[in-house]
N, C-alpha and C positions, 0 to 999 in steps of 0.2 A: 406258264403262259408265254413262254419267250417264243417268240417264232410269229406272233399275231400281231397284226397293225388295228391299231382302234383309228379311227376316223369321226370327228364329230365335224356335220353338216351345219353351217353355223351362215347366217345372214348377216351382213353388215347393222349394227342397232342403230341406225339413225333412222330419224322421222318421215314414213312414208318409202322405206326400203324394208320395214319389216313389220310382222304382228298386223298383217289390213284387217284380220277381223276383230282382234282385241283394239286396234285403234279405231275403228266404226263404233265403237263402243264407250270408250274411256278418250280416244284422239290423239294423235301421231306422237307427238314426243311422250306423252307416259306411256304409252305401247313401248317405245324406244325405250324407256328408261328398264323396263321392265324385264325388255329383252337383255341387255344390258347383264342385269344381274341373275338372269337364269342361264347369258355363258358366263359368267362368273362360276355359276354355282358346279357348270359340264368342267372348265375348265380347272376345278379342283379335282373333282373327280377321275378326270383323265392323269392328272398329277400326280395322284396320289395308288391310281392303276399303274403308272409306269414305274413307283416307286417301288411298292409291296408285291404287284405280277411280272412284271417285268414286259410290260407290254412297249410297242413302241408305239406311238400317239402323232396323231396330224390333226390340223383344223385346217378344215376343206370350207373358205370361204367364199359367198357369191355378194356380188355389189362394192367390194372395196380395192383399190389398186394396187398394187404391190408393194407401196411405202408406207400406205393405210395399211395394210395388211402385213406385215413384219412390224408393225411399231403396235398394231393389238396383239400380234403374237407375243411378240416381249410382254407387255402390262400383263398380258393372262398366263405368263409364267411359264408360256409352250416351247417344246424345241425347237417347231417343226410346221410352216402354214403353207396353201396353196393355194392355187384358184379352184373352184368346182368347174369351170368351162359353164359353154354354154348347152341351152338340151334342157329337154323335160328331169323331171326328179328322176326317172328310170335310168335316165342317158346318163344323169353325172352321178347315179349312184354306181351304174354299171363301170362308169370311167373311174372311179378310186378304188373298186374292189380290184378290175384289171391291173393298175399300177400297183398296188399292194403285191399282188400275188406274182405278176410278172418281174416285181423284185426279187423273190425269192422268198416270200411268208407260207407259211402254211395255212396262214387264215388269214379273215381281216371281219371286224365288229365296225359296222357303223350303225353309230347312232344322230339325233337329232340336236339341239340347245336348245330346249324348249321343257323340259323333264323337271321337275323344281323336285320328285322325290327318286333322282335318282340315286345310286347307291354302288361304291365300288364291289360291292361283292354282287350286285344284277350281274356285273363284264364278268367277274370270276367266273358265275356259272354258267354265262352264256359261253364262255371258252372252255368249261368242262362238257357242255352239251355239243359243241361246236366235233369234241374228239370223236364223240358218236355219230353225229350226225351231217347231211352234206348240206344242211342247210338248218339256221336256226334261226326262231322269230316271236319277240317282246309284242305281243298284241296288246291294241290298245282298245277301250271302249268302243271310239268313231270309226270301226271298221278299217280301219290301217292297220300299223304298227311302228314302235317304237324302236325296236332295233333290229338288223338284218345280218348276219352269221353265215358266210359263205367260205367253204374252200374250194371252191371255181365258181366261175361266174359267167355261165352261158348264155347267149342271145337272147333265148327262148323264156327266161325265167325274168328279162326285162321286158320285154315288148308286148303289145297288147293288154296291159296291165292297166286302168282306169286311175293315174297318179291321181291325187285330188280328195275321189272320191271314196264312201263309205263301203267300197266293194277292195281295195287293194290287201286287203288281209284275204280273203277269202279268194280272191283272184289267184294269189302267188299260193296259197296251198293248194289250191287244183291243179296250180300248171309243175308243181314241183310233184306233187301225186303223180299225174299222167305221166312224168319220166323214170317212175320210181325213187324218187326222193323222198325218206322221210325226216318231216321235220320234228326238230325239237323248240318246245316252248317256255317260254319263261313268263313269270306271274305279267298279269297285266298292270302296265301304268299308263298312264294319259298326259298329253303334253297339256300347255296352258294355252289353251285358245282364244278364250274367250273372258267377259267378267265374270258369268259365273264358277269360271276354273278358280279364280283367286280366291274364294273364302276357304278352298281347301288348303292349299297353299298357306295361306297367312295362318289356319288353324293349327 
């Protein structure tokens, strides 16, 4: 797995910078708190990827400043933090696959902090599909997806895309179809969104 950059997409956990629809629900600092310990939970994960695959790992943070953000790098045990910039999900997903890859990777895995059943061997085999494929993709229940598996990262496969909403899974397999890409998938998980996510979680 050496040659691949994993990237987790990670929000600042403070009250009313993260979790709006788990906080509409439960309310801003337990959303936060919440969040909190689901990158806890990425930030092992990726720890323990770069340990056993030899992956090299970033947290691509949005809302926190750069003194915030190197002093949560350190608590969560990472080498390695950035900003995601500014731009839709598409813009600063497309912006850290480009820097991944315009370093010299042969690939790059990003994922989300939001995953409570995530699992170092999901990255293993999304980097063993990743060899066959020019694109792979962790679908989720809500018509997205939970992780995105790219060795290039062309224009075409961000834009036009409906970030947000219940169509971005199905959007990015037609537009990777129409170029002849086929993708590879890995089992479905679902982030925690809302209260009802939690009884599975806690279960």
């Amino acid at each position: 797995m050496r040659g691949l950059r994993l990237v987790a997409m990670a929000r600042w956990p403070a009250p009313l910078r993260c979790k709006r629809r788990l906080a509409a629900d439960l309310g801003p600092r337990r959303a936060a708190a919440i969040q909190r310990r689901l990158t806890g939970h990425t930030a092992a994960v990726l720890r323990e990827a770069q340990r056993q695959l030899g992956m090299e790992v970033l947290l691509a943070v949005s809302g926190a400043g750069p003194h915030a953000r190197r002093r949560w790098r350190t608590q969560l045990g990472l080498p390695a933090a950035c900003d995601q910039g500014r731009g839709s999900l598409g813009v600063r997903l497309r912006r850290q696959a480009l820097a991944a890859l315009t370093d010299g990777r042969r690939g790059v895995l990003l994922i989300g902090t939001d995953l409570p059943q995530l699992q170092c061997q999901d990255l293993e085999r999304a980097g063993r599909l990743l060899e066959q494929h020019p694109i792979v993709l962790g679908p989720s229940d809500d018509g997205g997806y939970w992780l995105l598996g790219l060795r290039s990262a062309p224009a075409w496969l961000f834009s036009g895309i409906p970030w947000g909403g219940p169509g971005v899974q199905a959007a990015t397999l037609e537009r990777a179809a129409a170029h002849g890409w086929r993708a590879g998938l890995l089992m479905a998980r679902n982030d925690l969104d809302r209260k009802s996510d939690l009884a599975s979680w806690r279960g």
